[in-house]
N, C-alpha and C positions, 0 to 999 in steps of 0.2 A: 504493500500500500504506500503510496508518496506522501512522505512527507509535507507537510508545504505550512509556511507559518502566515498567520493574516490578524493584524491587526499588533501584530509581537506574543501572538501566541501560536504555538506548534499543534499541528492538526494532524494524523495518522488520518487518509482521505480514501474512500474505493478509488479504482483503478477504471479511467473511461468516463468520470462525470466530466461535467464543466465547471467552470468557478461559480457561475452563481447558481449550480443546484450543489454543489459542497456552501454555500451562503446561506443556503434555507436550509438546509438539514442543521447548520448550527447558527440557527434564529436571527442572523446577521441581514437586517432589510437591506435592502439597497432599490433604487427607484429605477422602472424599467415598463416603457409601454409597450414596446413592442415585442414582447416576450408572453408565449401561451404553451404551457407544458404540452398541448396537445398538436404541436405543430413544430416544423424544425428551427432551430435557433435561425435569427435572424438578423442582429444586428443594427439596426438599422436607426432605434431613437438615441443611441448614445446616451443613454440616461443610469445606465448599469455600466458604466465605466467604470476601473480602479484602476490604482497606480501600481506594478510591476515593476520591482525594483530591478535595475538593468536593462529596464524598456525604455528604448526613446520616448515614447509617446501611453497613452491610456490607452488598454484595453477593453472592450466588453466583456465583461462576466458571462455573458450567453453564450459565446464564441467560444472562449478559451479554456481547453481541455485542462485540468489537473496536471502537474509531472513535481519531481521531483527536484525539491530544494524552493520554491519559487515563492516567493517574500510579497506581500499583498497589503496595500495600505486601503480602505473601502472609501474613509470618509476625511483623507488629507485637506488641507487647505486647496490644491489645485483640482482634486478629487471634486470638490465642495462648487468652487468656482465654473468650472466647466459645466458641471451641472445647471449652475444657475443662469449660466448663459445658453444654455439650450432651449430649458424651462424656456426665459423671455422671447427666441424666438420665436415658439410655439403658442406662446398666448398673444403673440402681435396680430396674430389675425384670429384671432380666438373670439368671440364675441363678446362685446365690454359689458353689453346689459344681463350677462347670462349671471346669476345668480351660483355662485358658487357652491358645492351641496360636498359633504364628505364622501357619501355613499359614490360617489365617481371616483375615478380613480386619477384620473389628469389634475381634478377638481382637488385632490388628496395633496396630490404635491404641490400646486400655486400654493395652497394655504400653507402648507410644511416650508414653502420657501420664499412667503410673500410676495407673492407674485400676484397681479393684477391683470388682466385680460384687455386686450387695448383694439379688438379687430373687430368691422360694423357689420351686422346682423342685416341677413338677409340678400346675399351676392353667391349663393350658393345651390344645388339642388336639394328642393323640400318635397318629401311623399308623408302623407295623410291619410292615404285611400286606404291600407293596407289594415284586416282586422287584428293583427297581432304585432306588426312592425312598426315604429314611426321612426320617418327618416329627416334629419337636419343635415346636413354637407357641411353646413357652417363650422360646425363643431368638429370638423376632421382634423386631425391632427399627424395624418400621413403617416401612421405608423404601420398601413398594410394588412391589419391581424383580420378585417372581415373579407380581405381579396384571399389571403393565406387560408383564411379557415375555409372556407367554399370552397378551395381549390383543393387541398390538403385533405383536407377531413370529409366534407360532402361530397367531393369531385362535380360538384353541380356548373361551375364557373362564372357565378353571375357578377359579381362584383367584378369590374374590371378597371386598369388604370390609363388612363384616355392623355394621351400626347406628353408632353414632356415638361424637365425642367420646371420652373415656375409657373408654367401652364398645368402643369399635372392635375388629373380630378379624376377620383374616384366614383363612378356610376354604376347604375347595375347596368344589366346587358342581355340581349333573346340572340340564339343562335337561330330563331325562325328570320329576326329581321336582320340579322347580322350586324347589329349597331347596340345604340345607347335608346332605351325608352324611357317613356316620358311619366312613368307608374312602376312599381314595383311587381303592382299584380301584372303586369305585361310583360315581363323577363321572364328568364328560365326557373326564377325562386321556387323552391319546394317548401317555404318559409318551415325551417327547420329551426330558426334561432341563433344557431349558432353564431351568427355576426353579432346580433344584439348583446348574447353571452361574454362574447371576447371583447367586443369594442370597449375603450376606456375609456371615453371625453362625453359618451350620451349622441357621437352625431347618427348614433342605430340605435333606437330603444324598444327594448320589450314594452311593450300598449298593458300589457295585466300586470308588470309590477309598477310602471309608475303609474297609475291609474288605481292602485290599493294601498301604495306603497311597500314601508319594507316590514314583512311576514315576523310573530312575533315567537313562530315554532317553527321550524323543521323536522320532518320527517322522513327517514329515507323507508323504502319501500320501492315493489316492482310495478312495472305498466300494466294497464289491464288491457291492451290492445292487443297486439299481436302476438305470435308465440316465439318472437326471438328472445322475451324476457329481458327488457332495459331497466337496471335501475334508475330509481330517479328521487328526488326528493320535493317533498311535498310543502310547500311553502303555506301556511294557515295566522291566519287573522279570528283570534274567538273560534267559533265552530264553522267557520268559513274557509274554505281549499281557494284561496286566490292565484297561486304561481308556482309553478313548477319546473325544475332545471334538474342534469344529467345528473348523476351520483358521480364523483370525479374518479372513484378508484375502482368504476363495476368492469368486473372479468368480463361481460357480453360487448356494453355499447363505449366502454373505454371514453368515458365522458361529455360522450352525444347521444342525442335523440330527437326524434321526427315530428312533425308540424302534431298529430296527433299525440303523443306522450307529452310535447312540452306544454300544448294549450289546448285539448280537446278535454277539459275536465268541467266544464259547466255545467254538463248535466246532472253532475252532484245535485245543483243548485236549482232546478231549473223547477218552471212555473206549474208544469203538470205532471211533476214527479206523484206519484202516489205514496203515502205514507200515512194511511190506515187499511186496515181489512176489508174488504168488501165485501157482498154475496148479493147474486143478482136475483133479486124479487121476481113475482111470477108474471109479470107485465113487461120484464125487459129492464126495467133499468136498474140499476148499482144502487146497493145503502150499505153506508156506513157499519161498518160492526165492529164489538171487541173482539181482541184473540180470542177468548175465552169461548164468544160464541162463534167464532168463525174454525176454529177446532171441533167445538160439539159440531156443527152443522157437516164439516168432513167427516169426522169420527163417524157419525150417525149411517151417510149415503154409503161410503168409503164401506163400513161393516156387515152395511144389508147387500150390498153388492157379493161382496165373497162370500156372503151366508149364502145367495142366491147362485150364484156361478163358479164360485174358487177364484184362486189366483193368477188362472190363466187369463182373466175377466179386467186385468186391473195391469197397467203400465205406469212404470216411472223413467222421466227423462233427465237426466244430470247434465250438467250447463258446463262449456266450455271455459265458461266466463265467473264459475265458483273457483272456489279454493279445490285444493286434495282433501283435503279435513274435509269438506260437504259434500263433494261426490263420493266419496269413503261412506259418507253417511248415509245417502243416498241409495247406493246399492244393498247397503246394509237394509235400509229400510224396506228395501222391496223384498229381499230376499227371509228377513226374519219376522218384521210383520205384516206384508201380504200373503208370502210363503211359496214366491215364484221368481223364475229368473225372467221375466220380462221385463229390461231394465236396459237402459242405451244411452246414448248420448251423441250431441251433434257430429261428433266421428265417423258417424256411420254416411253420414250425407259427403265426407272430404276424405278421410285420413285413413277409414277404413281398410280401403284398398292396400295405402303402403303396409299400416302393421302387419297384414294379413302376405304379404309378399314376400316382408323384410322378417318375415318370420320364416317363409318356408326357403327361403333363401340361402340366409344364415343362420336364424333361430333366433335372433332377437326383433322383435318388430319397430325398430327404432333406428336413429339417426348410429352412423357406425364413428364418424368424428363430430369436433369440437369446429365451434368458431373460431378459435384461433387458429386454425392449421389454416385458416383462407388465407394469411398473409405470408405462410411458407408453401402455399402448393403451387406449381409451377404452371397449373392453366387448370380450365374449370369447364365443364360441359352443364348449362341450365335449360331444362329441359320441363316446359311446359310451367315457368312461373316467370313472374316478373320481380323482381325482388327491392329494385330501387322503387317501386311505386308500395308494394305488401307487406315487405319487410325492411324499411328502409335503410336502416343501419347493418346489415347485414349486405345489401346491394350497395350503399358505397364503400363498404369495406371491401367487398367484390371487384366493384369498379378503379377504387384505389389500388388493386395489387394487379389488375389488368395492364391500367397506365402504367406501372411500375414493368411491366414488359411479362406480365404472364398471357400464355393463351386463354382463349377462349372460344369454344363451340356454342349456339345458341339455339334450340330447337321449336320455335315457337309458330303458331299464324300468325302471331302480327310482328311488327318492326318494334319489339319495347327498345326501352332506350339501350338497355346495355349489346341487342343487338347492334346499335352503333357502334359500339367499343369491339364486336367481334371477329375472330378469324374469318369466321366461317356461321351465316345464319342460314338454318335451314329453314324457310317460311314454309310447312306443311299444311295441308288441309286437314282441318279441324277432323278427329277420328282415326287418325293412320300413322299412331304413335310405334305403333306394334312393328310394320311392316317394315318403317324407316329401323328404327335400333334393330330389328332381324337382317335389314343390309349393310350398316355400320358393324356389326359382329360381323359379317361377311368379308367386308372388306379386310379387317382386321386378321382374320385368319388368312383369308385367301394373299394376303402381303406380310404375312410374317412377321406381325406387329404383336403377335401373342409373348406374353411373360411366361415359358415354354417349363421354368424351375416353378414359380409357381401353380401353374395350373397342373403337374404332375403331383405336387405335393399335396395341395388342398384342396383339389375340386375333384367331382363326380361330373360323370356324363360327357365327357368333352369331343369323346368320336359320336354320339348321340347328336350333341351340338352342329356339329362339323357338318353332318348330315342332315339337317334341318334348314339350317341357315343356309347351305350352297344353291337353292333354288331361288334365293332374297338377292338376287346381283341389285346394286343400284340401279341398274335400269328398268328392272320390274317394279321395286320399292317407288322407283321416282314417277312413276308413272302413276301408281295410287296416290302419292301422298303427294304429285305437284311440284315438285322439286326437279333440277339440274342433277342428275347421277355424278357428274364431275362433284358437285358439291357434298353432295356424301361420300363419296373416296375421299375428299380434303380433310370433312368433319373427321372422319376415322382416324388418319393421319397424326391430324393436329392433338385429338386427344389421347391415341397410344403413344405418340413421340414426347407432349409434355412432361413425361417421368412420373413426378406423382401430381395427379388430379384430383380435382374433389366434382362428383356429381351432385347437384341440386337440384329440386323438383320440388311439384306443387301440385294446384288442382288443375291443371292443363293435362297432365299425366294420370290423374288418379279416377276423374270426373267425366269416365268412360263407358262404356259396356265391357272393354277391354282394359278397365284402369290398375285391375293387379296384373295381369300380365305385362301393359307396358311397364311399371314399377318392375318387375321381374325382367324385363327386357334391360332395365338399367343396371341392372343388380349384373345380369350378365358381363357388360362389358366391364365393368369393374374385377372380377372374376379374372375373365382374360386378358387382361392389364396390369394385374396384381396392384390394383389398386385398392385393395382391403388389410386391412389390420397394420396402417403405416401411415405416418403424419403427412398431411397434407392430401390426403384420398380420402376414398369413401365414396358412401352413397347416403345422400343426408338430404332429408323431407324438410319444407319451411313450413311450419304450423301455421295454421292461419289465425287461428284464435289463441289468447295468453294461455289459456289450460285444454288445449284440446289433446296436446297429448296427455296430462296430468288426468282428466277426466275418464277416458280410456284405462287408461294404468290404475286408475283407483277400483275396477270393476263395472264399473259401467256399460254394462255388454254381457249380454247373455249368455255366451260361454265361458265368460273367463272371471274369476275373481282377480282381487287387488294382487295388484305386478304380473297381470296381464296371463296368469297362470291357467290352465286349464281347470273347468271345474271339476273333472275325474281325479286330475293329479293333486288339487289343491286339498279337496270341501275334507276331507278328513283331520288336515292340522285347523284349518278353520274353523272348524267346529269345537277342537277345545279351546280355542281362545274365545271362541264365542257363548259359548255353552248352550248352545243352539243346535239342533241338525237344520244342516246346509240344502235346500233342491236341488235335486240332481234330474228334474223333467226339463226338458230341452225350452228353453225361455226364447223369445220372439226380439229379433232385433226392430227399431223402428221402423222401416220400410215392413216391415211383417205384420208391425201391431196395426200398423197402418188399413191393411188390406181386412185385417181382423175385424177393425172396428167397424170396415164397409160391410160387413156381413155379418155382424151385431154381436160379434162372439168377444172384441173386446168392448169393454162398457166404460171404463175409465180409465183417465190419465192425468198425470199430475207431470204437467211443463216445468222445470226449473230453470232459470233463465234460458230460454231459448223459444224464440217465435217461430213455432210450428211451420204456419201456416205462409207468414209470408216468405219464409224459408226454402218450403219444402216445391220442388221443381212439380211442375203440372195441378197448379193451385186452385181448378174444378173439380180434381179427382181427390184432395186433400179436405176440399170444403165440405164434400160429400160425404167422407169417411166419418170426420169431427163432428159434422151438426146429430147424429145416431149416437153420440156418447153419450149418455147418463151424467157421466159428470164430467167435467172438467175443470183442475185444478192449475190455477196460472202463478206462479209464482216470481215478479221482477220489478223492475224497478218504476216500470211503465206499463199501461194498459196498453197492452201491445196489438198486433191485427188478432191475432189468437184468442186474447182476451174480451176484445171488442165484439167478435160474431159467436164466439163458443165456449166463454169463460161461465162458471157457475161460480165460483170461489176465487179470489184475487186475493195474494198474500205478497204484503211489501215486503219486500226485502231491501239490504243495505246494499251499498257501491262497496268496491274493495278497498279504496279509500275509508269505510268507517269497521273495520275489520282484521283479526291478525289471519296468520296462515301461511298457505305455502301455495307457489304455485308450481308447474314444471314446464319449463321451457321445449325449443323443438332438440336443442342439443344434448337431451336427459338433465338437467342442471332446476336441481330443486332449490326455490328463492326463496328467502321470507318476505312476505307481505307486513305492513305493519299499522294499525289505528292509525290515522291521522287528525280523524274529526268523532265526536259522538254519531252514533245513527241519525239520520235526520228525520225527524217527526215521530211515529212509532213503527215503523222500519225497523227489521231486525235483520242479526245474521241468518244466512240461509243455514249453517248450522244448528244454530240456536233454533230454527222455526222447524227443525226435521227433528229435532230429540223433544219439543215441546209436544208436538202433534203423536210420536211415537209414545209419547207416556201415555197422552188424553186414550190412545187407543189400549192399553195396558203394557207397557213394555217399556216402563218408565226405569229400571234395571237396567235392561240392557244399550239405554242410552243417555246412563247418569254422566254425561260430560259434560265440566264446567270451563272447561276453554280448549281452542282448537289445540294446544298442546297437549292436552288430553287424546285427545283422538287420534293426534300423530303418532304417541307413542304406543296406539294398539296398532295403526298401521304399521308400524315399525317391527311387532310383533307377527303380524301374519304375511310380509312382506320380507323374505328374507334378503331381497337383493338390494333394499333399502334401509337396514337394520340399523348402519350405524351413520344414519344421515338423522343426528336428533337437532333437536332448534339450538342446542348449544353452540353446536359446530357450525351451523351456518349461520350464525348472527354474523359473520363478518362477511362472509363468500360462500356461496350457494356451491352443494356438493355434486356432482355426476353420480348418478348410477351404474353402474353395481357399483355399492360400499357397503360390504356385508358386514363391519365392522366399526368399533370409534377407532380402531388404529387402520384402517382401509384409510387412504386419504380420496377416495373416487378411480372413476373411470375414463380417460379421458378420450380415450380410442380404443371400441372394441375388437375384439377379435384378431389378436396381434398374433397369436401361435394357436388358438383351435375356435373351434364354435362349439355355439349350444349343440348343436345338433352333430358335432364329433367332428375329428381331425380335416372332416373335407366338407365343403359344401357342394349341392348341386346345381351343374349346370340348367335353365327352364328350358323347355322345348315347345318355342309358340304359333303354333296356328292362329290366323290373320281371319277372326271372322267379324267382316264389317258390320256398322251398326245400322238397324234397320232403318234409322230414318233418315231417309235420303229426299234429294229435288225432284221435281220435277216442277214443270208448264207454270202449275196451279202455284207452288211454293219453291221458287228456282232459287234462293238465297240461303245461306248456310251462316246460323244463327250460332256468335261462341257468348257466353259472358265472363265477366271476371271481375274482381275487386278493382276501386282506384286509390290512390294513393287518401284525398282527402276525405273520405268516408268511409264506414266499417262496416260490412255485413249488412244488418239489418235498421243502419241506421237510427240504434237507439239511442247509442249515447253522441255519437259525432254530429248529430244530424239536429242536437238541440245546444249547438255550440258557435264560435265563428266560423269553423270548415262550413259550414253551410253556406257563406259567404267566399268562398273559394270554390265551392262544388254543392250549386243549389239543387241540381238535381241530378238524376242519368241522361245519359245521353246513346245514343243508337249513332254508333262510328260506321261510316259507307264509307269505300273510295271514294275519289273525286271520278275518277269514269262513269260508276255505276251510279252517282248523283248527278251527271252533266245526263245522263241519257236518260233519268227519268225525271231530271226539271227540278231536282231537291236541291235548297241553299240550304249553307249552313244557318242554324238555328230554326230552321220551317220545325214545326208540328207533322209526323209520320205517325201513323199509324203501323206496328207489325204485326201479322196474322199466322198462327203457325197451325197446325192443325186440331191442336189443345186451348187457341182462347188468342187473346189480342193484348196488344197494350198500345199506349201512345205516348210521344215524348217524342224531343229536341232530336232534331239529326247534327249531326258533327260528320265535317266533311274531313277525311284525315288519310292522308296518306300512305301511311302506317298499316292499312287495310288490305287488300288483295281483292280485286275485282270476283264478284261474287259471294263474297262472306261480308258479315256485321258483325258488330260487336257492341254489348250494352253493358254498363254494371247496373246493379239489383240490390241499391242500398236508398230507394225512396217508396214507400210505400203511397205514395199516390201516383206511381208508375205500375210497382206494380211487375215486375216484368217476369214472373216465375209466373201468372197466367199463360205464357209461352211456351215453358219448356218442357220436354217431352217428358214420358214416362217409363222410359226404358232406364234400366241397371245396371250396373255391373254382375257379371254372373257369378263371382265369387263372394262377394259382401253384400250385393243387393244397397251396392253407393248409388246415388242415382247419375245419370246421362248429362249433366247440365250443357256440357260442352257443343252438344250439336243438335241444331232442333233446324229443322226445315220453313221457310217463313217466305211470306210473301209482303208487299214495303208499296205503302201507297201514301200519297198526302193527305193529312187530317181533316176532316170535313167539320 
């Protein structure tokens, strides 16, 4: 370790810092704008200078590496002086009437060095328009850090630095107009915050912290958006969530986060949040009730139902969007007092397919690396997700190691953005996920791109393979799925030559009739690539929702109890922690209970966060099923479309926000959640509202838990590959699964020397059987959907926020060809008709498209757009179809 003395004292230093991160490790301030730990040293304000003895001249502290012997003066006279002559340059144009405030940071040092601000207000670029940003130019002080951070950390590029010299200005920037705009909402912005974050002087400010001010508690805890699990911390005023910013040391988002995690939290707050009991009277509408009788009134229906039919009669649905502790709970409750495994969760509509793949695979049904191997894998094949829009810190972390000179394959229909950034994009027709990865493995063998040590070692079936796939040349493949065969020889190439890769998928892949088999089509190339059980590889699913894999893994699924175990191999040790017998009659996944309910044999169900209806794809045959149920129990934070036409029973429940817990990420990485606000009104945890209800029914015993630590530690119990993941150990850093132990420290890539399912996995062997609904005359368009970046799902909670003001509604994306020929502008009213129902909504004319296919997301419920989507399945999970529906596209009348 170097020595190095500062200040006349001797410091033993690591070996690789700089000077001014050895200055903060021992509490020594030194002033510095243009310095963000999350970005590379830069130099540039000269305000973190010190004097180096034997140095002609100051160095910056940011710059200068640690060595040996090297004598450091911080705050000399000429140290002192320099500074303060920098300071004065900076506040000369600085603006005089601006009100100095300590909470800045530029502001922090004028008043540290009396310095007065002498520059006139108002000669600069001002934006207004933005719901989360506000922007002054005046107040730039050219330190770079929100061009850096865009650039750096988002890879977004909007901020950009416009001519030179003393002409120099800082603007944002659209690569549609190739210039400077005249709005912030008109640039490339993802308003992620980040600039507002970094910026020192106030000329970029976050709109919700100054507009509440500054938060009189912090809270750190995870997002409840998506499933790459960001921490974040929760800024609260009294029992108000006013602001929220990154967690600066989380292992996942490494001290960023997306326009959604930093400001999509109003619906805490928001004007039609529900937060008493309901029960809808015999005329239709809602009255108010206590727990007390909104329990009796379930207990009562809920009781005479299984007196009358049994437990096959009666479904529960566990929510993406709970903790592990209440989907824990939740299966428990169906299983010990309904007394049947008809029990599921929105997994079965997305993610279904991968576990069910990634099981017969490898044997685990889950992600096989870590988020961190994206920045050492040497190129990336995404196949059927968009990530910079879904998972956003995840897709710039993607797109930051692309720039940085890794490959990348891209297998999508449309043009996302990171196909910009790609080797090779393969634009396929929606449904021929299968046929393309069967001529990519083609390529790969028939070119001697196979890992020839590995695939002797660890796989099954490979002459089986060989034989299968030789009939898939790229010219058959490209011909179904619309592609250039040159371009899938490339894809092959690019992704067996990168070394180690990592695969990524979504609901593009999963959202099929074929959606485990193409999951399984991915699994293979990885296999033949030896890209499994080794950093930087894998085959790694993005969750869509914060706990959809946590939901699943908790038991939420008919066949399997908590840690995803079978219920043959499990229900026997479960049974003595539970002191229950377990069912072992074959339980109904959702799409089952579904069909059930159309033909009267299921009678109830009990939704916990999750809106059924406007959810579930072909939403006549859904409305059909649900108006025949006897009862329906809605449980969330909204009276959702579910509630609204078929709810009998409404139970508030809390936001994650007033709640502790645990959530699980898509990389296995179990988080703590943490309280930040009491419950709002009488809102309760969904915990709490599932052991309340279980007792009114008699089984107040076997769900005496008085906090979600309570019930982790029985999961932890009947979960052996979870065991020693207790709330101790992850109060700092959320642990990976398998930790069968408190000395296991986690898992961080699996399968690095065998699998579950023994020394070798198997090769799949896939048959191409396309999906029944196809174009023709009457409906020649070929309908995909997918999430957007500013709205979530079912738009419960984003959609009662300012994203609403970024992305007020959906939109139905046409080429510009297939719009010039049938007379649609952007923004006209279109009607789409598919063979299941209609919807209408804005056309967007978007390039990005491929003549003959559309695209809509399905996060407004006065669109509506799951009226559209077909009714067909996946054949192995019974996921549904969403990705292709047949439609025909006419102007709105």
């Amino acid at each position: 370790m170097p020595r190095v003395t500062i200040n006349g004292q001797e410091h033993d230093l690591p070996e690789g810092i700089t000077l001014l991160e050895a200055l903060r490790s021992l509490k020594i301030e030194v002033p510095t704008l243009c310095h963000d730990d999350r970005l590379k040293p830069f130099g540039g304000c000269r305000l973190c200078m010190v004097e180096v003895e034997g140095s002609a001249r100051l160095v910056s502290a940011c710059t200068t590496p640690v060595s040996e012997g090297l004598r450091v003066q911080t705050h000399s006279p000429m140290v002192e002086a320099e500074r303060r002559t920098n300071l004065k340059l900076l506040a000369q144009s600085y603006p005089a009437a601006e009100a100095l405030d300590e909470r800045i940071q530029f502001h922090r040092y004028l008043i540290q060095y009396g310095i007065k601000p002498g520059g006139i207000a108002g000669l600069e670029f001002k934006d207004d328009s933005h719901p989360y940003l506000k922007v002054d130019m005046d107040k730039c002080v050219y330190c770079y850090r929100c061009v850096r951070i865009c650039d750096e950390l988002q890879g977004q590029f909007v901020w950009r630095v416009w001519n030179r010299g003393e002409k120099s200005r800082v603007l944002p920037s659209s690569r549609e107009s190739d210039g400077q705009v005249r709005r912030l909402l008109d640039s490339d912005c993802v308003s992620c915050g980040a600039c507002a974050d970094t910026c020192p002087s106030g000329a970029i400010v976050d709109r919700l912290q100054a507009e509440h001010g500054v938060p009189t508690q912090w809270t750190r805890t995870t997002c409840p958006y998506c499933g790459t699990g960001c921490e974040m911390e929760l800024g609260t005023i009294g029992d108000q969530v006013v602001v929220a910013r990154p967690y600066a040391e989380a292992a996942v988002n490494k001290g960023h986060l997306c326009v959604k995690g930093r400001y999509a939290h109003a619906f805490v707050h928001a004007k039609d949040r529900v937060t008493k009991p309901m029960v809808r009277e015999t005329g239709g509408d809602w009255k108010e009730v206590s727990w007390d009788e909104a329990y009796d009134y379930i207990a009562k229906k809920l009781g005479g139902i299984l007196a009358e039919s049994g437990p096959q009669s009666v479904g529960v649905l566990g929510s993406a969007r709970a903790t592990n502790e209440e989907n824990y709970l939740a299966q428990k409750f169906c299983r010990v007092v309904v007394g049947g495994n008809n029990v599921d969760c929105c997994a079965r509509v997305c993610h279904g397919p991968t576990a069910a793949a990634l099981k017969q695979s490898f044997g685990t049904g889950a992600a096989t690396n870590s988020f961190n191997d994206i920045e050492i894998a040497g190129g990336f094949l995404i196949c059927g997700c968009n990530p910079t829009e879904n998972h956003p810190i995840v897709g710039a972390r993607i797109k930051q190691s692309v720039l940085a000179g890794a490959s990348l394959v891209v297998i999508d229909p449309r043009k996302t953005e990171l196909a910009r950034y790609a080797d090779v994009h393969l634009q396929i027709q929606p449904g021929t996920n299968v046929p393309t990865l069967n001529a990519i493995a083609h390529v790969i063998i028939a070119e001697g791109l196979v890992d020839r040590a590995f695939v002797e070692a660890r796989t099954d079936a490979y002459d089986e393979l060989v034989e299968t796939v030789a009939e898939w040349t790229p010219e058959r493949a490209g011909e179904i799925a619309g592609v250039d065969p040159v371009d899938i020889r490339r894809a092959a190439r690019v992704y067996a030559r990168s070394g180690s890769a990592m695969i990524f998928h979504g609901l593009g892949t999963t959202e099929h009739r074929q959606g485990t088999e193409g999951v399984r089509g991915l699994a293979n190339l990885a296999l033949l690539t030896g890209n499994v059980g080794k950093p930087g590889s894998g085959e790694n699913p993005l969750r869509g929702q914060n706990n959809v894999q946590g939901s699943a893994h908790m038991g939420c699924e008919p066949s399997n109890l908590a840690g995803y175990t079978p219920i043959a191999q499990s229900a026997d040790f479960v049974e003595q922690v539970w002191g229950r017998p377990v069912p072992r009659e074959k339980g109904l996944n959702w799409m089952e209970m579904l069909d059930a309910a159309g033909t009267g044999s299921l009678r109830a169900l009990w939704a916990i966060g999750y809106d059924v209806y406007f959810s579930n794809p072909n939403a006549e045959r859904t409305r059909e099923s649900l108006r025949k149920l006897d009862l329906v129990i809605v449980q969330d934070l909204f009276l959702n479309e579910t509630a609204k036409e078929f709810g009998h029973v409404f139970l508030p429940a809390s936001s994650s926000y007033e709640k502790d817990g645990t959530f699980m990420n898509s990389e296995r990485r179990v988080q703590r959640i943490r309280q930040a606000i009491p419950p709002v009104g009488d809102s309760k945890p969904d915990w709490r509202i599932i052991c309340e209800l279980a007792a009114r029914m008699g089984f107040a015993k076997d769900f005496a838990f008085d906090s979600p630590k309570e019930i982790w530690n029985e999961v932890r119990k009947v979960w052996k590959a979870g065991a020693g993941i207790s709330y101790e150990r992850i109060e700092s850093v959320g642990l990976q699964w398998p930790c069968t132990s408190e000395e296991d420290p986690g898992t961080t890539i699996l399968h690095r020397e065998k699998f579950p399912l023994g020394p070798r996995a198997p090769f799949a062997l896939l048959e191409y059987r396309p999906t029944p609904e196809t174009t023709d005359k009457e409906f020649p368009f070929l309908l995909n959907t997918g999430r957007t970046l500013f709205q979530f799902n079912a738009g419960t909670m984003t959609g009662r926020t300012g994203n609403s003001l970024l992305r007020p509604t959906d939109t139905l994306d046409i080429s510009p060809a297939d719009a010039s020929r049938l007379g649609i502008e952007d923004g006209q009213m279109v009607t789409m008709t598919s063979r299941y129902g209609a919807a209408t909504l804005p056309a967007r004319v978007d390039d990005r498209i491929r003549k003959g296919e559309l695209f809509t997301t399905f996060h407004d419920p006065r669109v509506f757009a799951n009226r559209v989507t077909s009714p067909h399945r996946d054949e192995a999970t019974q996921a549904a179809e969403y990705k292709v529906t047949a439609v025909r596209l006419e102007k709105a009348r």
